[in-house]
N, C-alpha and C positions, 0 to 999 in steps of 0.2 A: 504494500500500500504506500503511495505518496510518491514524489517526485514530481517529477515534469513531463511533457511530452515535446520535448525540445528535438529537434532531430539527434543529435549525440549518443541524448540518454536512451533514444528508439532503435539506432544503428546497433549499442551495446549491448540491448535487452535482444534484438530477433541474436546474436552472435551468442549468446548463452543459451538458447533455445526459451525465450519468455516474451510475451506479447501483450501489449496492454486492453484491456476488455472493458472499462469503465472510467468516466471522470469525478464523479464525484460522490466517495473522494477517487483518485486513479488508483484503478489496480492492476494487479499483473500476475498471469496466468503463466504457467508450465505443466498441463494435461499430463495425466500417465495411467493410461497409454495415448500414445501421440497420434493421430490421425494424418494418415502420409496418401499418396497418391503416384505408384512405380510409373513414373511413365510409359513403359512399356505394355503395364495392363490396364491402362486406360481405354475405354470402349463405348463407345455408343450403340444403340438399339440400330437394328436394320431400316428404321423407317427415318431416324433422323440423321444416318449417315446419305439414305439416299439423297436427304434435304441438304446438306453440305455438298453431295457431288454436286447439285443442280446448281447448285451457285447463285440461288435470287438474293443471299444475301452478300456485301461488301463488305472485309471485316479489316480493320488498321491497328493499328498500335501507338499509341499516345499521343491521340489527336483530336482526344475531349475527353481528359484524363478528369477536370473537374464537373462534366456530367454524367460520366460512369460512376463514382461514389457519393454523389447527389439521387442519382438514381437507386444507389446500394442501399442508400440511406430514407428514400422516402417506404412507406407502408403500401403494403399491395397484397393482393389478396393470398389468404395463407401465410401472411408475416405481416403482423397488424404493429408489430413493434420491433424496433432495430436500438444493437449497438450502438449504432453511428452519430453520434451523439456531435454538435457543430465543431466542440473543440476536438474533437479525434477526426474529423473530419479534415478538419484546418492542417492538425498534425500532417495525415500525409499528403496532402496539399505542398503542406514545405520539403516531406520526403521527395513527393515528385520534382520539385524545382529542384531539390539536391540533385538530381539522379541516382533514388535509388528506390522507387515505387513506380511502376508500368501497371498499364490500361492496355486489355483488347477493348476496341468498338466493333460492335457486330452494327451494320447500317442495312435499313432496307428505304428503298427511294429516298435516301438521302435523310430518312429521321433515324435517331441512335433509337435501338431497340432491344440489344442486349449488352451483357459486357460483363467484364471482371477486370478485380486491378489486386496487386499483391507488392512483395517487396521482393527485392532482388540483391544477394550479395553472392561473390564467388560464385561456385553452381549450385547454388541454394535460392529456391524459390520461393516464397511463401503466399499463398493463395490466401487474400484475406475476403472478400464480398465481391459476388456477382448478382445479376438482375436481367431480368428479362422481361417485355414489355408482348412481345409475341411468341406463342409456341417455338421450343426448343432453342431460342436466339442465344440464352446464358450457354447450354450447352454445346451450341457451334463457336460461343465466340473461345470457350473453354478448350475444344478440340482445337480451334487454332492457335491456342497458349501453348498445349502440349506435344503440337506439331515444330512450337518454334526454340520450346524447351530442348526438345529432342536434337534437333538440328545442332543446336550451340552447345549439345552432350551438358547439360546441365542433370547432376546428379541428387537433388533430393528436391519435390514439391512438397510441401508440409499444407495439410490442411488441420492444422491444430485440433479440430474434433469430428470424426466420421458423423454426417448425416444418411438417411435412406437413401436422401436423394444421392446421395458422392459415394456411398457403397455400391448402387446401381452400376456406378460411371468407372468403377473397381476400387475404390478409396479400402484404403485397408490401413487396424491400429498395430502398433509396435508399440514394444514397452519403451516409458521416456530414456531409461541405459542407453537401449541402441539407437535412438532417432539422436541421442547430442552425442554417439560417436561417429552417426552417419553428418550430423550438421558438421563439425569438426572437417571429418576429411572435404564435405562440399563446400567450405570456405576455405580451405586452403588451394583450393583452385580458383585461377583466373578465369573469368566470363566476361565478353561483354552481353548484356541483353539484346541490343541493337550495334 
């Protein structure tokens, strides 16, 4: 409990495997067991991968990173309340100006419609809120997170706690031991995101 949400103190906290979950007062979370996401068994259903090959959606990478967690952060149906409270909001507002929090936008006809944004050090990912405004958009803009994850050989997504929904998607828990000797060796690698 306590502190600040300074960028420093946020960089130090994901590098120990701890992430802040409330402002007031702030506190800070280390799950165990840890909710991770192998890249490799990441998966979609047969009907919304077909929706991905067809391509009606446009999806980019931080290029309306403060309407992706604007959107993470408004109430929609089946998540009448959120985290995202304005000052954690703000917080990675200035991680992303650091560079060190990325945004998918999943676009359709040119309005944002789905998306996720997470933090990024070494090849360690951290999956923090996604949203979706039309059928399966979170989950496309997601499969293109873990397609670009994959690409840049980034070695752990962390999604801090398995939901139904991110078990579906193959999310699977480890005890908190091995996710910070898996964080450990994914920061002592170089990445860039972009």
């Amino acid at each position: 409990m306590g502190g600040d949400l300074e960028v420093p103190r946020l960089l130090a906290a994901y590098q120990q495997g701890i992430f802040p979950w409330s402002v007031d007062p702030i506190s800070w979370w280390s799950p165990d067991p840890r909710g991770i996401l192998e890249l490799e068994d990441f998966h979609l259903s047969r009907r919304t991968a077909q929706k991905l090959r067809q391509s009606h959606f446009t999806l980019t990478f931080n290029q309306d990173f403060c309407g992706v967690i604007q959107a993470c952060a408004t109430p929609a149906p089946g998540r009448e309340q959120t985290w995202i409270e304005p000052e954690l909001m703000e917080a990675y507002i200035h991680l992303h100006q650091a560079g060190h929090a990325h945004s998918v936008e999943c676009w359709l006809k040119g309005e944002l419609v789905g998306g996720v944004y997470g933090v990024a050090m070494g090849a360690f990912f951290a999956g923090e809120s996604m949203f979706s405004r039309v059928n399966d958009a979170s989950k496309i803009a997601l499969a293109h997170l873990v397609g670009h994850l994959r690409s840049r050989q980034y070695l752990l997504f962390d999604l801090q706690m398995v939901t139904a929904h991110t078990r579906r998607l193959g999310a699977r828990e480890i005890p908190r031991s091995q996710y910070l000797q898996r964080l450990r060796q994914a920061l002592a690698q170089h990445r860039t995101f972009l």
